[in-house]
C-alpha positions as CSV (number, residue, x, y, z in Angstrom):
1,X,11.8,5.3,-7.0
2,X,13.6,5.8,-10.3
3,X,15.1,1.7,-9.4
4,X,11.5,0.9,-9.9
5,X,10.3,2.9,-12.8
6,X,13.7,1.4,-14.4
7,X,12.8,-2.0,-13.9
8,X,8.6,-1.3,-15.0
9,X,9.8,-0.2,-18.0
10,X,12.7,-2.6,-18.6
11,X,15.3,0.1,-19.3
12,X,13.9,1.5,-22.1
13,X,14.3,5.0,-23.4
14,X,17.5,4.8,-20.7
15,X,20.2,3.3,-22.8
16,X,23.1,4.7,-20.5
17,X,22.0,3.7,-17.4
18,X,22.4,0.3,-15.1
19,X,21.0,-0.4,-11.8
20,X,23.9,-1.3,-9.3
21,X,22.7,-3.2,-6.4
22,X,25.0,-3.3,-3.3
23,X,25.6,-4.9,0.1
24,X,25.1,-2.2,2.6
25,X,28.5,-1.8,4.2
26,X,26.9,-1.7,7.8
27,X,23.3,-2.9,7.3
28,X,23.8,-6.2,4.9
29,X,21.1,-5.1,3.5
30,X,21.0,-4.8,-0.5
31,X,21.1,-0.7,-1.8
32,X,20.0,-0.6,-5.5
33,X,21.6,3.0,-7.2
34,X,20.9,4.1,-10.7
35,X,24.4,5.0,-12.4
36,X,25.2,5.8,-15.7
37,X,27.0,3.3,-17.5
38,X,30.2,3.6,-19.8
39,X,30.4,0.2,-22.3
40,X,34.6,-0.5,-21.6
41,X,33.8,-4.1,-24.3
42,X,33.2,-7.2,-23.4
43,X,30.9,-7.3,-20.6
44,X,32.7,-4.5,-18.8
45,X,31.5,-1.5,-18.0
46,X,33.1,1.8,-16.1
47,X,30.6,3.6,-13.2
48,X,32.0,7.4,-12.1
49,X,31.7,7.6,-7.7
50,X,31.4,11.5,-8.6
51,X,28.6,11.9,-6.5
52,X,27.9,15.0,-9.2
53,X,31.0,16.6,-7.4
54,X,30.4,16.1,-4.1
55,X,33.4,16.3,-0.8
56,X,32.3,13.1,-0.2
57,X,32.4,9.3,-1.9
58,X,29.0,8.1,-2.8
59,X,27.7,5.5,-0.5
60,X,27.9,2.6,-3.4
61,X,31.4,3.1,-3.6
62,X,31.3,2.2,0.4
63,X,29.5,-1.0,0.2
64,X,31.3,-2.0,-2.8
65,X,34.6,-1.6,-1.3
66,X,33.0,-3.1,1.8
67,X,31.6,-6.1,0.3
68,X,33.4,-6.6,-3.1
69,X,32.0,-9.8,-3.8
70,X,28.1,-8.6,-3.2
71,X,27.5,-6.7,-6.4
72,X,24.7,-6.9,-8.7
73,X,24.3,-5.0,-12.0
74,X,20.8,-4.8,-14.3
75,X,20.7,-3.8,-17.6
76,X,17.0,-3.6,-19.1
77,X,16.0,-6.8,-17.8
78,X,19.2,-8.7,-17.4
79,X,21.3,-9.2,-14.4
80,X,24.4,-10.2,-13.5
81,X,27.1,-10.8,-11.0
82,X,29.9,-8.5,-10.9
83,X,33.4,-7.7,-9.8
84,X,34.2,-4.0,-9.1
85,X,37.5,-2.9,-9.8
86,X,38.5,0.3,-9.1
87,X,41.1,1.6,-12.4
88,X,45.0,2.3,-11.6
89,X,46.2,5.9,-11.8
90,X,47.8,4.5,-14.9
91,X,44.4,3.8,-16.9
92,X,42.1,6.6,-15.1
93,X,43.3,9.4,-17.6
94,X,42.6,7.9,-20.4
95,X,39.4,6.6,-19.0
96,X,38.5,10.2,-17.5
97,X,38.8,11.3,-21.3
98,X,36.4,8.9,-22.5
99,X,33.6,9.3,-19.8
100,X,33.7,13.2,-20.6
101,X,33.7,12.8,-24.3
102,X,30.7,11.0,-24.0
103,X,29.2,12.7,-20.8
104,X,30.7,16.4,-21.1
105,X,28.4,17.0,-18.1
106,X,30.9,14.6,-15.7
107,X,33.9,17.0,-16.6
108,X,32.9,19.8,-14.4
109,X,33.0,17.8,-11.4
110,X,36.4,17.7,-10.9
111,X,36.3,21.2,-10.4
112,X,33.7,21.0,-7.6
113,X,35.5,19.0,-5.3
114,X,39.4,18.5,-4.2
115,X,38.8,14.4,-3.9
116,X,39.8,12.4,-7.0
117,X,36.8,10.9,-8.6
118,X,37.6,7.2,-8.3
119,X,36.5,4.9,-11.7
120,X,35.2,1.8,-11.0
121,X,35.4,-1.2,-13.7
122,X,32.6,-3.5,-13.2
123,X,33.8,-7.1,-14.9
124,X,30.5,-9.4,-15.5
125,X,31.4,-13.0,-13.7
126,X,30.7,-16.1,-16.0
């Protein structure tokens, strides 16, 4: 429902979000999520798999790890191919630090769960 209302209205008045489309891990099938988007520069952007603090990893995370190669992001009405890379221990910190200083809601949810909260770069293919 909200992947459609995105896409009616082409984004707007949703500056932070970006519709990640998937390749269902058993299905095949595509699985569009709403996320909310973190600009990391040139067409890069990070995506939290917090699952708003969840036990368990959110079923895009899944599929993307399942099908790396089948990922699809929108931003107001453009679309692109991307490649998901999950960040190293090394970068997540300072990344983590980011994402809440923009998001302070995301910090609590590392308090609601004992899993680590992966960060996923997605990397726009030219």
């Amino acid at each position: 429902m909200m992947s459609g209302i995105y896409r009616l209205f082409g984004g707007r008045g949703v500056s932070n979000l970006l519709l990640l489309t998937t390749t269902g891990a058993r299905t095949g099938e595509p699985r569009t999520t709403p996320l909310r988007r973190f600009d990391d520069g040139d067409g890069r952007w990070l995506i939290v798999a917090s699952a708003q603090g969840s036990a368990k990893q959110p079923a895009w995370l899944h599929n993307l790890v399942a099908h790396p190669d089948g990922a699809w992001i929108e931003i107001g009405h453009d679309r692109w191919k991307v490649r998901p890379e999950m960040l190293a221990p090394t970068e997540w910190e300072a990344a983590w630090q980011r994402v809440v200083a923009e998001a302070p809601e995301f910090g609590k949810y590392t308090t609601t769960t004992d899993r680590e909260i992966p960060l996923v770069r997605l990397i726009r293919e030219r």
